[in-house]
C-alpha positions as CSV (number, residue, x, y, z in Angstrom):
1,X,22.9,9.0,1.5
2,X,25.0,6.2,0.4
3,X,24.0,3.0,-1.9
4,X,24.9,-0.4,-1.9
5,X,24.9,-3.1,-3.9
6,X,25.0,-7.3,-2.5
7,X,25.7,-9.7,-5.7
8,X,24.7,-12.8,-5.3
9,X,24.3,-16.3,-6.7
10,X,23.1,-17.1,-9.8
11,X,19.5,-16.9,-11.0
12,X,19.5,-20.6,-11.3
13,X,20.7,-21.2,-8.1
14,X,18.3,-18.8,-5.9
15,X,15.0,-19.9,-8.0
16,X,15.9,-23.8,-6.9
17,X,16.4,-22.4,-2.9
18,X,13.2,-20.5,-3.3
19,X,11.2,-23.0,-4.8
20,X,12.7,-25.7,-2.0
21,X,11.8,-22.8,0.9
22,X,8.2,-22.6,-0.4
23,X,7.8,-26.3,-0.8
24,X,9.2,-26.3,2.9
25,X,6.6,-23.6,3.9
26,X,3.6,-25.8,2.5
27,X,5.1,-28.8,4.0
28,X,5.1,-27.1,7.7
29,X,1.8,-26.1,7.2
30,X,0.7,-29.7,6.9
31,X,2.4,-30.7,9.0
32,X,1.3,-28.2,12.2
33,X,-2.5,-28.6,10.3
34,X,-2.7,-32.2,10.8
35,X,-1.2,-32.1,14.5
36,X,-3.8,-29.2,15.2
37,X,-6.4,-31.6,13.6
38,X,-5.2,-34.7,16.3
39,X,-5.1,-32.6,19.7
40,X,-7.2,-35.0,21.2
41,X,-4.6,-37.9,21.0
42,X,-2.3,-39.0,24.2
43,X,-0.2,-35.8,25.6
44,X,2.9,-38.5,24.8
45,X,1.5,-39.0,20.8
46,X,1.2,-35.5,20.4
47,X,4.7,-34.8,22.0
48,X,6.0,-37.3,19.8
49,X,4.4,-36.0,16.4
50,X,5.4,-32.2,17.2
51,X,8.9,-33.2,18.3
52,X,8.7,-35.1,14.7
53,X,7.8,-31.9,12.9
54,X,10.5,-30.0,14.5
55,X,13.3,-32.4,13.7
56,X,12.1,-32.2,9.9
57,X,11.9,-28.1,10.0
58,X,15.4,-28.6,11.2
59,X,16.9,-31.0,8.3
60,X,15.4,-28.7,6.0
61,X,17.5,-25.5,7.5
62,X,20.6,-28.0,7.4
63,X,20.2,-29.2,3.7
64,X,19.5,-25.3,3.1
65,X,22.4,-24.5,4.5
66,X,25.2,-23.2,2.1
67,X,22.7,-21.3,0.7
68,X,21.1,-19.4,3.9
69,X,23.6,-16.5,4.7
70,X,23.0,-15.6,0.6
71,X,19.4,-16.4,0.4
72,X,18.0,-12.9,1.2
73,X,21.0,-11.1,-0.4
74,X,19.7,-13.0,-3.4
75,X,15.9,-12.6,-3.3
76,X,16.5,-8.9,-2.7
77,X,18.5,-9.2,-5.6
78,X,15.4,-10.9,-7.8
79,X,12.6,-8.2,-6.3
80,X,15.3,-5.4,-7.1
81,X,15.0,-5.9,-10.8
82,X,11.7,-6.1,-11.2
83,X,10.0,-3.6,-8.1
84,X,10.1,-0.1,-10.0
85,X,8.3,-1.4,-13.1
86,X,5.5,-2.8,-10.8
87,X,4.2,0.1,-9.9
88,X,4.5,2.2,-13.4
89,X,0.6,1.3,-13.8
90,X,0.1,3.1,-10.8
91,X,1.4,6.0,-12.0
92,X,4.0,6.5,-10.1
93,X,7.1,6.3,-12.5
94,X,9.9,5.6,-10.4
95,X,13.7,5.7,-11.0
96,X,15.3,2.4,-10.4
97,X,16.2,1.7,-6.7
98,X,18.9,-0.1,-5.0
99,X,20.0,-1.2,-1.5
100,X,20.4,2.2,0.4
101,X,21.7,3.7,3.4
102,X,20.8,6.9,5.4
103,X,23.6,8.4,7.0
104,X,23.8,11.0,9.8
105,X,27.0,12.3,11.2
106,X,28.8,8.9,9.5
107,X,25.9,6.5,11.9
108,X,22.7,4.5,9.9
109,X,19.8,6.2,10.4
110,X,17.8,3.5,8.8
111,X,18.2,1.5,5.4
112,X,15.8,-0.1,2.8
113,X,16.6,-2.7,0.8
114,X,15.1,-0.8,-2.4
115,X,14.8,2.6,-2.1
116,X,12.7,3.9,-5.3
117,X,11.9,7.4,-6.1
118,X,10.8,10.4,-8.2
119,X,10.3,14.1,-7.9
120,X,6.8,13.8,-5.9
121,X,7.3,10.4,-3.8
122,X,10.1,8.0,-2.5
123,X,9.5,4.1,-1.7
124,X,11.6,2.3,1.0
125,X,10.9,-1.5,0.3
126,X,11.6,-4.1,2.8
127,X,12.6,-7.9,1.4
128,X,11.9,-10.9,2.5
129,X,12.3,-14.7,1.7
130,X,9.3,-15.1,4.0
131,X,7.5,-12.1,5.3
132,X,6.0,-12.0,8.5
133,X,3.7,-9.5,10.3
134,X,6.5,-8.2,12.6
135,X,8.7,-7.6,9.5
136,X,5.7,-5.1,8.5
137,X,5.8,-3.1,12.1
138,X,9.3,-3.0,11.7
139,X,9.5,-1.6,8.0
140,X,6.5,0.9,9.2
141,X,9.1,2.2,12.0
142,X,12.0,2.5,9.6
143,X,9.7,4.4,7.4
144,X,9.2,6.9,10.2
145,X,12.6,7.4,10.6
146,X,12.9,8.0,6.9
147,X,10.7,10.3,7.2
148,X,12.3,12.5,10.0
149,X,15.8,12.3,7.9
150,X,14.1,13.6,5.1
151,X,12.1,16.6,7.2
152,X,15.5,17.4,8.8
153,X,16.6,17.7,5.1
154,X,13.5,19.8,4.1
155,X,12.7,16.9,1.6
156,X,8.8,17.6,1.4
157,X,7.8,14.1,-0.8
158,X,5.9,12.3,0.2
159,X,7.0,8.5,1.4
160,X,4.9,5.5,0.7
161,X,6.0,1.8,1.8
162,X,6.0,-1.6,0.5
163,X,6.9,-4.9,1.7
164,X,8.1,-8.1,-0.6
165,X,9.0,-11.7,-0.2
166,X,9.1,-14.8,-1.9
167,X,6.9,-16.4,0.5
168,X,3.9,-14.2,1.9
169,X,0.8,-16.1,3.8
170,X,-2.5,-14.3,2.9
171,X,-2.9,-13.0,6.6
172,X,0.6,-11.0,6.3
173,X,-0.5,-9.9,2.7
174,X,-3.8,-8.7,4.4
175,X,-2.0,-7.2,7.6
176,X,0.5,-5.2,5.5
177,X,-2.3,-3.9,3.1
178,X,-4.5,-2.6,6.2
179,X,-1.6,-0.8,7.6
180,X,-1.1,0.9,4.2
181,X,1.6,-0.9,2.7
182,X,1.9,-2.7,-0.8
183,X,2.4,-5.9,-0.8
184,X,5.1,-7.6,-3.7
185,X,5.0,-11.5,-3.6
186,X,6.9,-14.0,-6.3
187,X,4.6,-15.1,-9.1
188,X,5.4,-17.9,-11.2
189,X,9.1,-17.0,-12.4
190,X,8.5,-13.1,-11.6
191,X,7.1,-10.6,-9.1
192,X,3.6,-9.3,-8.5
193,X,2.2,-6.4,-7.1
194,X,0.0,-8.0,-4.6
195,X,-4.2,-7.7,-5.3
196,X,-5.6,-5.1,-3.2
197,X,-8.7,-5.4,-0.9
198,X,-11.8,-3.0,-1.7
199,X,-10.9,0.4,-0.9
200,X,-7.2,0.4,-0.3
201,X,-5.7,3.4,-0.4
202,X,-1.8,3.5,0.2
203,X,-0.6,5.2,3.2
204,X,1.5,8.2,2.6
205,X,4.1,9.8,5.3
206,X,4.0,13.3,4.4
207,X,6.5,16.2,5.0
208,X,6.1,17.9,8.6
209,X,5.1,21.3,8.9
210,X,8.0,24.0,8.7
């Protein structure tokens, strides 16, 4: 397995893109509210208002711009330095993770943003500056892959998952938790380990059968 690290930008300069991308994300959700609300207007007004909306999503992106080919490098980054102590509550007691790679005859197999791990359990965790529901399938089918890397191996812990991102809606949050995941979201200046519905229990992808 190799490991890699992506510097980034300052912390400065990532908190004022993320607080601008969530400002953005509350603004959209106006902004498609309100047009939901006036569906019974002309078929021209409504064209006009959602042609409106579009053109302000895009000069958003555009006044983004420098910063988007960084911006994940960078929230991965911020969730990096803060994941493994999340879950020390939990018991769990992880080593500090980075970006890493899983390698088979010199071709990815799969690679987590923040792999975290100890001698019972290993963590993939997928980042995100805003986390959707397909980015939790997704994360689920690299964990899977993970999983057969590790069995080829004869690496019996077990694997749990987690997603994070800056910006999570609480239907994601609630997706991701019913298929077993943790959920990680920004909080304030720092990172949170998501609240958990009544009777969560954490998926875990144990070793196959020898």
């Amino acid at each position: 397995m190799e490991e890699t690290v992506q510097m980034g930008l300052t912390f400065e300069q990532v908190w004022g893109a993320l607080m601008e991308l969530r400002r953005a994300s509350a603004e959209t959700d106006r902004r498609f509210q309100e047009t939901a609300a006036q569906m019974k207007e002309s078929s021209a007004d409504f064209d006009r208002r959602f042609q409106k909306t579009e053109k302000a999503i895009a000069a958003l992106s555009k006044n983004i711009g420098g910063l988007n080919n960084s911006l994940g490098d960078l929230v991965e980054k911020m969730f990096a330095a803060q994941i493994w102590s999340k879950f020390d509550a939990l018991g769990y007691r992880f080593t500090v993770g980075k970006n890493a790679v899983f390698l088979e005859d010199n071709q990815p197999v799969a690679e987590a943003d923040v792999f975290l791990e100890n001698g019972d359990y290993a963590m993939p965790v997928e980042v995100k500056t805003r986390l959707k529901e397909q980015d939790v399938d997704e994360h689920i089918e690299r964990i899977e892959r993970i999983r057969a890397y590790m069995d080829r191996r004869g690496d019996k812990r077990r694997l749990i998952g987690t997603v994070a991102g800056a910006v999570v809606s609480e239907n994601v949050r609630l997706y991701a938790q019913k298929r077993g995941l943790y959920v990680l979201q920004q909080s304030g200046e720092s990172v949170s380990l998501a609240k958990a519905p009544t009777g969560f229990k954490a998926r875990e992808w144990q070793a196959s059968p020898a």
